[in-house]
ZADREN-96952 format. One record per residue (C-alpha): residue in three letters; x, y, z. Coordinates in steps of 0.001 Angstrom, whole numbers, plus 500000, padded with zeros to 6 digits. Layout:
ZADREN-96952
r	px	py	pz
Ala	X	Y	Z .
...
This chain:
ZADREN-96952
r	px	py	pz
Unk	721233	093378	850997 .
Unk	724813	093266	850462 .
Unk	725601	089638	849038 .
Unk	729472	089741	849826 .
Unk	728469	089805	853428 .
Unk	725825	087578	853253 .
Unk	727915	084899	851764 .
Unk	730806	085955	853316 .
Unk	729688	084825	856904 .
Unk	729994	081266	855214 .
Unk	733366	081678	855204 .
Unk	736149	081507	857918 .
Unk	739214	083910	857797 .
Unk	741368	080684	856167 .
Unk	738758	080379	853367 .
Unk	737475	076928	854985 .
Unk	733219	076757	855021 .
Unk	731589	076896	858094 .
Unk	727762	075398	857727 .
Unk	726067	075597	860717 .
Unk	724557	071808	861836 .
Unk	721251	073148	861637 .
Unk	721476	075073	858139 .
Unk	719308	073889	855297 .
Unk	717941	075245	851970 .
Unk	715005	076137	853078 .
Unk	715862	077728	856493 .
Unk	718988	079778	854648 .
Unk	716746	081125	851812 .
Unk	713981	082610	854517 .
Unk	716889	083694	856800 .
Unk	718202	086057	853330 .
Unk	714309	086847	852764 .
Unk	713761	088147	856484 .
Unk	716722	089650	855996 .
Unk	716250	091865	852829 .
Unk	712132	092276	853900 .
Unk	713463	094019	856867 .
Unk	716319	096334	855042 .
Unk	713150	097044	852700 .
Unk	713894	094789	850022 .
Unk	710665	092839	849821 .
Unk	709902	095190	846950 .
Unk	712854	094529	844672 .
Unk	712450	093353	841548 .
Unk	713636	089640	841331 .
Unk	712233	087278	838430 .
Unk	711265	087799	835134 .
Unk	710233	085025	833057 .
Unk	709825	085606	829227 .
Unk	706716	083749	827689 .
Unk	706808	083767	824034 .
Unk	703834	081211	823771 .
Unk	702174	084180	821909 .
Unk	704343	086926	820699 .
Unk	707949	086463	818928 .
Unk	708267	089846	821187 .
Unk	707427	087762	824365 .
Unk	705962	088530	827412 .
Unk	707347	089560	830597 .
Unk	706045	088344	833969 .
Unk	707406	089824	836505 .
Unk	707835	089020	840253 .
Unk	709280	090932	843306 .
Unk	711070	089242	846938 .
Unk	707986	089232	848342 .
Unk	705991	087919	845931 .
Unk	708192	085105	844961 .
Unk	708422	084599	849170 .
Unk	704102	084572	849477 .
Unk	704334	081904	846177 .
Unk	706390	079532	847667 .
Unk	704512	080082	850730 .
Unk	701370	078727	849483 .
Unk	703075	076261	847862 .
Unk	704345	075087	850466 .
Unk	701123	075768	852765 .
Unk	698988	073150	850204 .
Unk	701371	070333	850260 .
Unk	701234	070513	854690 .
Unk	697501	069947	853501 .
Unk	697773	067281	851279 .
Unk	701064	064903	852166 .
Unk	703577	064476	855018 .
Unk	707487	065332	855784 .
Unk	709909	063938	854347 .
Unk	707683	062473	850770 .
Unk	708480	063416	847617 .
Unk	707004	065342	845656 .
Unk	707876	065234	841614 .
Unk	707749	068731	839634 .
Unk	706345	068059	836151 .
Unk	706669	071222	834118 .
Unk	708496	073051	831722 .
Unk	710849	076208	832602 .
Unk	708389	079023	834221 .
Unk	708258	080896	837968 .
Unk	705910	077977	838814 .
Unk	708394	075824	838594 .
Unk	711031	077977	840863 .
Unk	707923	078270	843579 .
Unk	707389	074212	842971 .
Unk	711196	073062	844430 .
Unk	711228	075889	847067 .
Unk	707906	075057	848378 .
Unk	708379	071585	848766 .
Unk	711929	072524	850635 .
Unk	709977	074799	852821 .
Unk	707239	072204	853326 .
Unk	710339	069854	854511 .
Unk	709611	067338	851615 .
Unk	712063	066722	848887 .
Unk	711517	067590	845645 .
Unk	712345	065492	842786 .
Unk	712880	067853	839533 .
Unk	711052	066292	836170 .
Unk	710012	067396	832917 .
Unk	706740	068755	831425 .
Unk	705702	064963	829774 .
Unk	705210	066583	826297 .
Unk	708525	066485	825976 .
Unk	708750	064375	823420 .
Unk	711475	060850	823109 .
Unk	711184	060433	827487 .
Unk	708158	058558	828154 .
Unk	710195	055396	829332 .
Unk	713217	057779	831374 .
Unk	709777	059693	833024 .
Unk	707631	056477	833720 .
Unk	711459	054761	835493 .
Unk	712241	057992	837484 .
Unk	708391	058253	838863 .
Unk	708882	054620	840016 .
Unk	711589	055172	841373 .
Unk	711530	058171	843096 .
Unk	707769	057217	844682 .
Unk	706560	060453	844442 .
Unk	703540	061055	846775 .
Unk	702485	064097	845035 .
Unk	703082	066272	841644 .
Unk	703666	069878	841102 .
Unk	702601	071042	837815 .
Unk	701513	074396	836143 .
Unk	698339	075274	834181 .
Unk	700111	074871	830840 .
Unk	701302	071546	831449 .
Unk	698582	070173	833892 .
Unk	696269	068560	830715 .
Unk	699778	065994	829698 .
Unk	700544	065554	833686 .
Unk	696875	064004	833760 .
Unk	697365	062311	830315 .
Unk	700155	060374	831520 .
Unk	698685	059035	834759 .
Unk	695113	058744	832819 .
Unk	696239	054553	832686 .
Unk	697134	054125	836031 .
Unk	694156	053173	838645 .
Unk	693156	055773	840525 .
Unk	694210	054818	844372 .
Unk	697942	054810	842780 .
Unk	698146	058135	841219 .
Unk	699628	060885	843256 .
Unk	697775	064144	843990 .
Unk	698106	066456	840903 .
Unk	698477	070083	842202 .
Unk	698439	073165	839744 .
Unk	700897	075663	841402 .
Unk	699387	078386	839326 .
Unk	696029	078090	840489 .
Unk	696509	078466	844189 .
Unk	695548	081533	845756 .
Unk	698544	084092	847719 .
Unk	696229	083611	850883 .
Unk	697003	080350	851298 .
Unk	700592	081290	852517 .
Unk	699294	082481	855744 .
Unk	698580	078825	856672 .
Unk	702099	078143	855990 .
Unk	704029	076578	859205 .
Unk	707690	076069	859872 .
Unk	707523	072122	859821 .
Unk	710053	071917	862554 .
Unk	707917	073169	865090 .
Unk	705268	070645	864422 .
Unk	704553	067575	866254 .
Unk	705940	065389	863189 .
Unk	709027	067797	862832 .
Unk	709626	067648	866544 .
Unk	708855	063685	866501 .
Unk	711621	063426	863582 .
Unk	714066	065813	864800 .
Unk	713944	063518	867904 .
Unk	714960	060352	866356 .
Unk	717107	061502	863596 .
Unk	720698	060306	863311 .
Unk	721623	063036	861537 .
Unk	721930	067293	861517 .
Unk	719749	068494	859109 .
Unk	722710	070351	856992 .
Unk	723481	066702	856499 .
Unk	719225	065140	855266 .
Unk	718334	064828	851969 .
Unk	717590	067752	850057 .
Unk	716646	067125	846918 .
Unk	716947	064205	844310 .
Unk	718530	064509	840889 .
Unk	717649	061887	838517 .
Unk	720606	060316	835957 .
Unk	719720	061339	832445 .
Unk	719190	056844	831486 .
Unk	721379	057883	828645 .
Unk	723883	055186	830000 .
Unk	721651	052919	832607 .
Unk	718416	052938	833861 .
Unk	718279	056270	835822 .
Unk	719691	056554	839426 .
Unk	718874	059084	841672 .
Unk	721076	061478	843076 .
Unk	721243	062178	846802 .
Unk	722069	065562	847353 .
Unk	721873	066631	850864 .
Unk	721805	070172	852085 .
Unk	725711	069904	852532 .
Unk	726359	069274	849491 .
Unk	724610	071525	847733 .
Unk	725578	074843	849578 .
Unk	729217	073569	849491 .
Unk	729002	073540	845710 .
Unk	727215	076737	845303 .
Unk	729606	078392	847555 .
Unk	732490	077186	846141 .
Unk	731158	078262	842748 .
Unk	730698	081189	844024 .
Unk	734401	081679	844956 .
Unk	736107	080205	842355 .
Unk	733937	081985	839915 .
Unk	734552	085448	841543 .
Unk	730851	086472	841517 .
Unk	730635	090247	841077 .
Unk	727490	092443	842335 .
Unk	724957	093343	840936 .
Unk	724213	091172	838986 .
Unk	721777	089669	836643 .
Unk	721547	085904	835840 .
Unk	719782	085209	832413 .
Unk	719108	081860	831749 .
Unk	717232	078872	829893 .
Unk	718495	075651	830974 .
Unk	715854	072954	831771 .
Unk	715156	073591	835424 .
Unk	714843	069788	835593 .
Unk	718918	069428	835136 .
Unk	721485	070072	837886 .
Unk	723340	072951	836485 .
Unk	719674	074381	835865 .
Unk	717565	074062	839232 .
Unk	720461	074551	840935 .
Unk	721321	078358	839777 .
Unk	717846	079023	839561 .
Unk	717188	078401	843054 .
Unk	720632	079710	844235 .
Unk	720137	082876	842785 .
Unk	715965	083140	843871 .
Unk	717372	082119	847607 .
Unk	719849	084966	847816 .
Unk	717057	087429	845391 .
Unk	719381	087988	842960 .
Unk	717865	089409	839811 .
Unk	717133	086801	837269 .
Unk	715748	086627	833352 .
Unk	714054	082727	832484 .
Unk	712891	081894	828824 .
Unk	711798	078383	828259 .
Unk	714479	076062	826149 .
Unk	712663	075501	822937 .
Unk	712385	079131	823101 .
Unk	715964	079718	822923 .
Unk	716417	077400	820200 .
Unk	713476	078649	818061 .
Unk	715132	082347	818229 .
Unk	719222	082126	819863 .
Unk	718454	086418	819658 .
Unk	716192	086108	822437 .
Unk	719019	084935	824550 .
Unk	722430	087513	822963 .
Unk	719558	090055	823637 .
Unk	719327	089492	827281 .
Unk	723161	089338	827591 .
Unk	723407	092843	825887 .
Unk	723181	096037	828408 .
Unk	719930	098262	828333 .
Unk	719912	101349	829609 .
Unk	720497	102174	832990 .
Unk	720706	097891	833333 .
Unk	724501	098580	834779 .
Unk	724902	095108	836159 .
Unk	727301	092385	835620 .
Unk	725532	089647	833574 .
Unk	725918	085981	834138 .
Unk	724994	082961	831882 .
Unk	725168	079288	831993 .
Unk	724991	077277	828590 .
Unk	726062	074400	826724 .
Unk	728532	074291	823514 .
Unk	725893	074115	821114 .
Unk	724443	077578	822381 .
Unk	727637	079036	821610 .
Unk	727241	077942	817638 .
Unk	723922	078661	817695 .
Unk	724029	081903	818647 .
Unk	726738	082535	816087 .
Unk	724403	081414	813090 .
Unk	721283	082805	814387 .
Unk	721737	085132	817186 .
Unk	724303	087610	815728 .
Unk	724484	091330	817665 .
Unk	722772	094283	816372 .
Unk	725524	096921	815610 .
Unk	724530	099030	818729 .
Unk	724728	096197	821075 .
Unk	727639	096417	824012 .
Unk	728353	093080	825528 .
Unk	730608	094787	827840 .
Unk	728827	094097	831163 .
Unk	729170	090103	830032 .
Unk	731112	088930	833573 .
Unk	731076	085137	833555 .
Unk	729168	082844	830460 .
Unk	730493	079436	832205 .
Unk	729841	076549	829431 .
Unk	729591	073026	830205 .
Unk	727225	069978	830229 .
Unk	728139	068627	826626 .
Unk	732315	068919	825513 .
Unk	733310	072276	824199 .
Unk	734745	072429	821147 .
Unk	737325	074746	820059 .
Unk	735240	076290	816755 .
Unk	732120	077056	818968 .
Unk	734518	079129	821579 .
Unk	736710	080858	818933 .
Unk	733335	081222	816522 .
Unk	731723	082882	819343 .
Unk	734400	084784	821057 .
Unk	735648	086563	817276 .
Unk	731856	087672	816459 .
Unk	730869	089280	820216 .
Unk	734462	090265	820886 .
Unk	733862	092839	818412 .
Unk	731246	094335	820582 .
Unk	732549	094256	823711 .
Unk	732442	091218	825153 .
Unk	735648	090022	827408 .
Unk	737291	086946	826190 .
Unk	737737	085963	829726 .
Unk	734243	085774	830593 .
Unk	734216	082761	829075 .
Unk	734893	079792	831110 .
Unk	734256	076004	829405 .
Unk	734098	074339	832887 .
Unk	733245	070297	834294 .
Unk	731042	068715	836699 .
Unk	728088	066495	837068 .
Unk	725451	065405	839113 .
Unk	727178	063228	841401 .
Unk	729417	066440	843000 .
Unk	726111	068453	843365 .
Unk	726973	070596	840085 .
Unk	730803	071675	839258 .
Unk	734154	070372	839974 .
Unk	736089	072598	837699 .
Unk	735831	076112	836276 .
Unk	738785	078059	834401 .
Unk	740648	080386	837572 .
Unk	743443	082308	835622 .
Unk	743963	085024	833571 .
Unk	744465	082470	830254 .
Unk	740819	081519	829695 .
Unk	739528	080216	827644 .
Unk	742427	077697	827030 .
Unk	742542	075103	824268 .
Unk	745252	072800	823776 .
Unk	746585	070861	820865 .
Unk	747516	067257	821858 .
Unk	749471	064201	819484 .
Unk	746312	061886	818311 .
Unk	748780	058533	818655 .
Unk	750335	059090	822478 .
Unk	746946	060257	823314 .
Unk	745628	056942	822510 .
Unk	748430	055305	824314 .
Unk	747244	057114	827562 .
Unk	749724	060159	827355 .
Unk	748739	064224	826548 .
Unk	751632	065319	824640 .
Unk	751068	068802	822986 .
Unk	751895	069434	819406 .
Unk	751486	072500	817467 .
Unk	747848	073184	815807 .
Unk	747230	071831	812874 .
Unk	749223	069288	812771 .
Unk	748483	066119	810972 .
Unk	748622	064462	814394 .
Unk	746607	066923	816407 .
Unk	743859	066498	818729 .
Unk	741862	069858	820144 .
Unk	741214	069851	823379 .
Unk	739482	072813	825664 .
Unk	740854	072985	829113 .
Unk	737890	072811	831773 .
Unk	739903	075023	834135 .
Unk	740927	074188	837821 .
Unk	739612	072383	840855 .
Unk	736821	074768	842605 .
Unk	738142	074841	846422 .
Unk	737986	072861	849147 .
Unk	737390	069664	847036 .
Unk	740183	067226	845321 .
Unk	740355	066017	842110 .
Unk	743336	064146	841095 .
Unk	743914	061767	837687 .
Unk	744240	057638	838685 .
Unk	744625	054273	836720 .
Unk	740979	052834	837022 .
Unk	742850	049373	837088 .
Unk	744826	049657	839961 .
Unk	743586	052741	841354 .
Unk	747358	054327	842013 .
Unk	747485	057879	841437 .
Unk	748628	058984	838132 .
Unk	751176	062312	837359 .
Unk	750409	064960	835221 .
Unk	749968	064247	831508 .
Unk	748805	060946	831950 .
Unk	745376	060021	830767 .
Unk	743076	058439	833717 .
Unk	739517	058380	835045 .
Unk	738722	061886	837405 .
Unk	738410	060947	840962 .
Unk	737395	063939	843530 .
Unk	736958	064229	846991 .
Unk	734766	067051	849140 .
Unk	731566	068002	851230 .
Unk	730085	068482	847670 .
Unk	729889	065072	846859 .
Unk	726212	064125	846884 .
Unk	725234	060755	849567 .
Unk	724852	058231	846603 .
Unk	721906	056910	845282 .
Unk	718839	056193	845972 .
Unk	718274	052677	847518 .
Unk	721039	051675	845705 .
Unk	724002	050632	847754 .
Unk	726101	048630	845214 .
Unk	726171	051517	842566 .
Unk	727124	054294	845984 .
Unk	729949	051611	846886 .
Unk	731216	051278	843542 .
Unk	730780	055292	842843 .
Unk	730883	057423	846138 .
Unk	733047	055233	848023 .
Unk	736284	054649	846722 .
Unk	739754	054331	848180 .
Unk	742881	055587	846797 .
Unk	745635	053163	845894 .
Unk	748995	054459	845744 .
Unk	749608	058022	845580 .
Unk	752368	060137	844336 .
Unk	755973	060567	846260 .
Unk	755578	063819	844774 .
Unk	752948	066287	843342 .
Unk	750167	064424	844641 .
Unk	747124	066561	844318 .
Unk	745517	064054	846646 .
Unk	747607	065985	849194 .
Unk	745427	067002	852528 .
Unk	742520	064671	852244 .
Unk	742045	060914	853070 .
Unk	742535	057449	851115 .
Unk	738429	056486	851372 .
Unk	735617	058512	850247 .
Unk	736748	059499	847120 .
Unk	734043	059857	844064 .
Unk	734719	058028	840784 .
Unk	733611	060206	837796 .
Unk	733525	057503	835067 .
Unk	735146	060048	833004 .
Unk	738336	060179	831697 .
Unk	740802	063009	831467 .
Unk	743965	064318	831982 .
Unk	745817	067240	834191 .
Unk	748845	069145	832061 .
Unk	750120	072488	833974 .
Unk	747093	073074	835866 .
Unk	744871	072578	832929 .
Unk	741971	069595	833286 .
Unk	741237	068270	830010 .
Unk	738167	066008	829512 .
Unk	738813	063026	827251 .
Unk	736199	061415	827410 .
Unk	733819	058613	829146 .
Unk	735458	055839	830420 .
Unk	732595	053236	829148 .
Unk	732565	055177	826122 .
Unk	736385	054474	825087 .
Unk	736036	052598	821157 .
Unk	739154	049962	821938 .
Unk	739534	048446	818306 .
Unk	742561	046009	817379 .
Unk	744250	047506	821079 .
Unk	743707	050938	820383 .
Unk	741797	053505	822282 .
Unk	739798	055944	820516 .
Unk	737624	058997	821760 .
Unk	733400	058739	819978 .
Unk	733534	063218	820315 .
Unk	737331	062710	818355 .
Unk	735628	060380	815796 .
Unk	732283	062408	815836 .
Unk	734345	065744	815492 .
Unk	735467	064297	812402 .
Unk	732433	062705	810369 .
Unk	730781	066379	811273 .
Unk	733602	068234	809076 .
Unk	733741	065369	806671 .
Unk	730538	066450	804588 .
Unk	728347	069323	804902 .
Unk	725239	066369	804845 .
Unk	725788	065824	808223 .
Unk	723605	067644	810820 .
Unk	725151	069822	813265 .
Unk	726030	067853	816947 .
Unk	723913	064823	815617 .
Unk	726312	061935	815148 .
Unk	727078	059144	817582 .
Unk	730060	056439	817252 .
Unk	730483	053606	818943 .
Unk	731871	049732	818772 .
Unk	730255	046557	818886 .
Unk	731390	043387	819221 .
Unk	733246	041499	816050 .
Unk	734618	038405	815173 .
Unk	737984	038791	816426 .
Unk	738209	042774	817396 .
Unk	735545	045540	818024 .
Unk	733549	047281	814945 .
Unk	733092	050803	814608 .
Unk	729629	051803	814110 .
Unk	728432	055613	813045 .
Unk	725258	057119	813165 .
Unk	724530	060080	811137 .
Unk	721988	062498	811418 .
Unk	721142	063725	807516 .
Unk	721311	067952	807840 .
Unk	718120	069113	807574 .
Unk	718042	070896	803889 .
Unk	720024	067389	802757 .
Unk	718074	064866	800521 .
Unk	718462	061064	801148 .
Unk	719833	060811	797343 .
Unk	723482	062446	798713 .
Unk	723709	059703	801248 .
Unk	726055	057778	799629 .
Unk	728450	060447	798557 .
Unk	728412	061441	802188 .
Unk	729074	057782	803416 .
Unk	732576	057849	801093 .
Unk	733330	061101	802253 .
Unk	733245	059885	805448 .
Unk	735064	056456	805529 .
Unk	737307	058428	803646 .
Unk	737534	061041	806852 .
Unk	737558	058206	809374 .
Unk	740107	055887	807904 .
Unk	742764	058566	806840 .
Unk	742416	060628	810573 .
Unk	742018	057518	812812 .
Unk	743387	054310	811068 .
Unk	740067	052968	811386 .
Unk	737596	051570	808752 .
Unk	733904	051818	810136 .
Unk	732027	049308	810043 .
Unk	728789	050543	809132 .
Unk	727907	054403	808618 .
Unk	724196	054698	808746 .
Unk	722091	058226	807535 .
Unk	718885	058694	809512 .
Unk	716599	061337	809512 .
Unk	716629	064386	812062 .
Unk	716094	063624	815049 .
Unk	716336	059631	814928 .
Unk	719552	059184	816829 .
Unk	718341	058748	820545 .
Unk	718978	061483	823121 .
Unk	719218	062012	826873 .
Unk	716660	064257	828244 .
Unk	719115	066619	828061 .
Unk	719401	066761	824567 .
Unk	722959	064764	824704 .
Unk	723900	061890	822002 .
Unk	723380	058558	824399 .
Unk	725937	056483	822839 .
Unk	725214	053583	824756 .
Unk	721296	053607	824299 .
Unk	722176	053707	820307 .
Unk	724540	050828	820646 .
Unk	722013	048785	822348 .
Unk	719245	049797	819654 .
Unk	721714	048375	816954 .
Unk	722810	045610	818766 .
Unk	718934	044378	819706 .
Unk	718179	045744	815525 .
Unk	720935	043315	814146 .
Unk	720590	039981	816407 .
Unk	719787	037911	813885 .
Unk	721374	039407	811502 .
């Protein structure tokens, strides 16, 4: 199947998307199925997930078009069994095919699919139990590997409350012949009759908020949104054919089901590993990114920053390995720090990779996936920007390694059609370049809101624009209302997008405003008893201004008896860098500071821990 055509029919001559009112998910990936099975591509090889649950060599399971098609199928065929249109149906599992055949069945079953976590994941019982309740999911999708914790954690719940467990794994290919379009059922008919909307425009899917700053929301993504986003990746990213996608995000985060389910739709070929196994062995993943053999595809990857100094320390190339065929690693989720890309880039450089493969790009749930991605020929770009104006709400660049400097890595540009312009969060006026402000975009990617919450949409989704520019306004072309407030802060300097930071996150201290990754950046070069990306800062309220608090993760060959030589080292750090003297700096043991699911610091969850910890103190 050529993809360029494919996607290209997506596309009008001008470059504006054309979705057809009756185009969803579902109904797009069996139109590109029927469409290769016909061409004779039902026997192409499509998936291959590596298990390493008993070999450091791993496993491959492998999986062609048409297999893939008859599993989600069956999938698909169990829940018209079992549940009705439009209920959810939660996916409780770790990264594996099941998983892939778990989303897409539920699409094709016209139910929407709410993507979880295996529940031996450990630190999420809470986020897992709020997100179930939530969500109301009539049924759950599991695997065999994971099925024994599903059960576990609804053991305590009375039995006319649980939803229907289903195995994925253990149901048989035949079942897929029982499979039905649900539109040309009675109920799909019944619905179709009295909806009030096209189905390019229903709910898709939902996308539960990490907690790691509220109790979690979820994310309506419709069918719009999503293939907007995906095809506006898809330009801005200048996908080149073939290609391979190798991956090991959790399937249960945006950027992660997402891509997976993209590239399965369209049969693209695709390598899976599970997280943990990534992070046991980083190899397993520089491995897949090398080329073997006659593998002459472009290879794709999607990662966070810590990846990048991971695979650094512990994935390092053999001497015969070409990273040549590397096309596009984009890098996002987490900030991206200057050492991980120029770490990474001066080790696999020297073995072929191209610099500008790499692309440290922005986005988040709330726009389906990304808003911006690096579109020139300067990527990766990091910029060096004065510590003081910064704080007074102005990017001025100064030369690197200056006493003053700030490092900042540019995100890239605004993936087209979509807006994202820079505003005062005060008076919502549109702010020029170089000033600091909270991200505000505007496009058919922007998911509906969330769930049952109409207060949080309002204050999120639906946003109007104050003033705008006289000039430069990069509001230019689309409307004051329905614009999408990120809650992050950054800043726009010649075309470059600069996170700064979250706008709820901002330490304000005697007047001041200070960025927790600039502070954090610091305490982590200030002693090597500090674990790697495992330090949170924060403020809490004072007597007459706001204290700094920092948590510190202790590295893991440290012993609690350097503590205190660290702490010094690190007020020293803090106070000489930042003007600031912390409050409190606190050592705890690995893993102690709370995470997202994601694996993110949660600043705000710590500050509430110490906050509720020191109340009557």
């Amino acid at each position: 199947m050529n993809i360029e055509k494919a996607i290209g029919q997506f596309f009008s001559p001008e470059g504006d998307l054309l979705l057809a009112p009756q185009l969803t998910l579902a109904g797009m990936s069996e139109l590109m199925y029927q469409g290769d099975f016909h061409t004779g591509g039902g026997d192409r090889h499509a998936l291959r997930f590596w298990d390493f649950s008993e070999s450091r060599e791993g496993t491959a399971v492998d999986y062609t078009r048409t297999e893939i098609n008859t599993r989600i199928k069956a999938t698909a065929a169990r829940l018209q069994q079992i549940a009705k249109m439009g209920d959810r149906v939660a996916i409780l599992a770790g990264n594996s095919p099941e998983y892939i055949f778990a989303f897409l069945g539920a699409l094709y079953a016209g139910m929407v699919p709410v993507p979880l976590y295996d529940p031996n994941e450990p630190g999420h019982g809470d986020h897992l139990k709020a997100v179930l309740g939530d969500s109301e999911a009539k049924v759950v999708l599991t695997n065999g590997s994971s099925a024994a914790a599903v059960r576990e954690h609804f053991s305590e719940v009375p039995s006319r409350e649980r939803p229907r467990i289903l195995a994925v794994d253990s149901l048989p290919d035949s079942l897929a012949e029982a499979y039905v379009n649900p539109m040309t059922t009675l109920q799909g008919q019944q619905m179709a009759a009295m909806a009030t909307t096209m189905p390019v425009d229903n709910l898709a899917f939902l996308q539960y908020t990490s907690g790691s700053t509220r109790t979690p929301a979820g994310v309506v993504l419709t069918n719009r949104s999503i293939l907007t986003n995906v095809l506006q990746i898809f330009s801005a990213v200048d996908l080149k054919t073939p290609l391979r996608l190798s991956m090991w995000l959790p399937l249960h985060h945006d950027m992660g089901i997402i891509l997976a389910v993209f590239v399965t739709i369209l049969g693209l070929p695709m390598e899976l590993m599970r997280p943990r196994d990534f992070i046991q062995q980083p190899k397993r993943w520089t491995d897949q990114l090398a080329t073997r053999g006659e593998d002459d595809v472009n290879v794709y990857s999607v990662v966070p920053n810590f990846a990048l100094e991971l695979a650094v320390r512990y994935g390092k190339p053999d001497a015969d390995q070409d990273f040549s065929s590397v096309e596009g690693l984009i890098i996002g989720s987490e900030p991206v720090s200057e050492s991980a890309v120029e770490n990474f880039a001066d080790l696999f450089t020297q073995h072929g990779l191209n610099r500008l493969s790499m692309r440290p790009s922005y986005g988040l749930a709330e726009a389906s996936l990304l808003v911006t991605t690096p579109q020139t020929g300067t990527r990766p770009f990091i910029q060096h920007f004065d510590r003081d104006e910064l704080a007074a709400g102005k990017a001025v660049p100064v030369e690197k390694g200056s006493a003053s400097a700030v490092t900042f890595v540019s995100n890239g540009q605004v993936v087209r059609p979509q807006a994202l312009t820079i505003i005062d969060p005060e008076t919502k006026a549109e702010l020029p370049d170089g000033a600091v402000g909270e991200l505000w975009t505007h496009g058919q990617n922007n998911a509906a809101g969330y769930l049952d919450r109409p207060e949080d949409t309002a204050a999120t989704f639906n946003q109007t624009l104050g003033e705008r520019l006289a000039e430069g306004s990069r509001a230019e072309g689309f409307p004051d209302t329905g614009w999408m407030a990120t809650g992050d802060l950054g800043v726009i300097l010649d075309n470059e997008t600069y996170i700064t930071g979250r706008l709820k996150d901002l330490v304000v201290i005697a007047g001041r405003n200070h960025y927790p990754q600039d502070i954090e950046a610091t305490v982590q070069e200030a002693s090597e008893h500090v674990r790697a990306d495992s330090v949170a800062a924060f403020s809490v309220p004072g007597g007459d201004v706001e204290q700094l608090v920092i948590l510190v993760e202790r590295a893991d060959d440290a012993d609690a008896s350097g503590d205190a030589e660290a702490v010094e080292a690190i007020r020293s750090a803090v106070s000489s860098i930042h003007g600031l003297s912390p409050t409190e700096i606190r050592f705890m043991a690995p893993n102690e500071i709370s995470r997202s699911s994601s694996g993110k610091i949660a600043r705000r969850v710590n500050q509430k821990k110490y906050l509720a910890e020191n109340a009557g103190a």
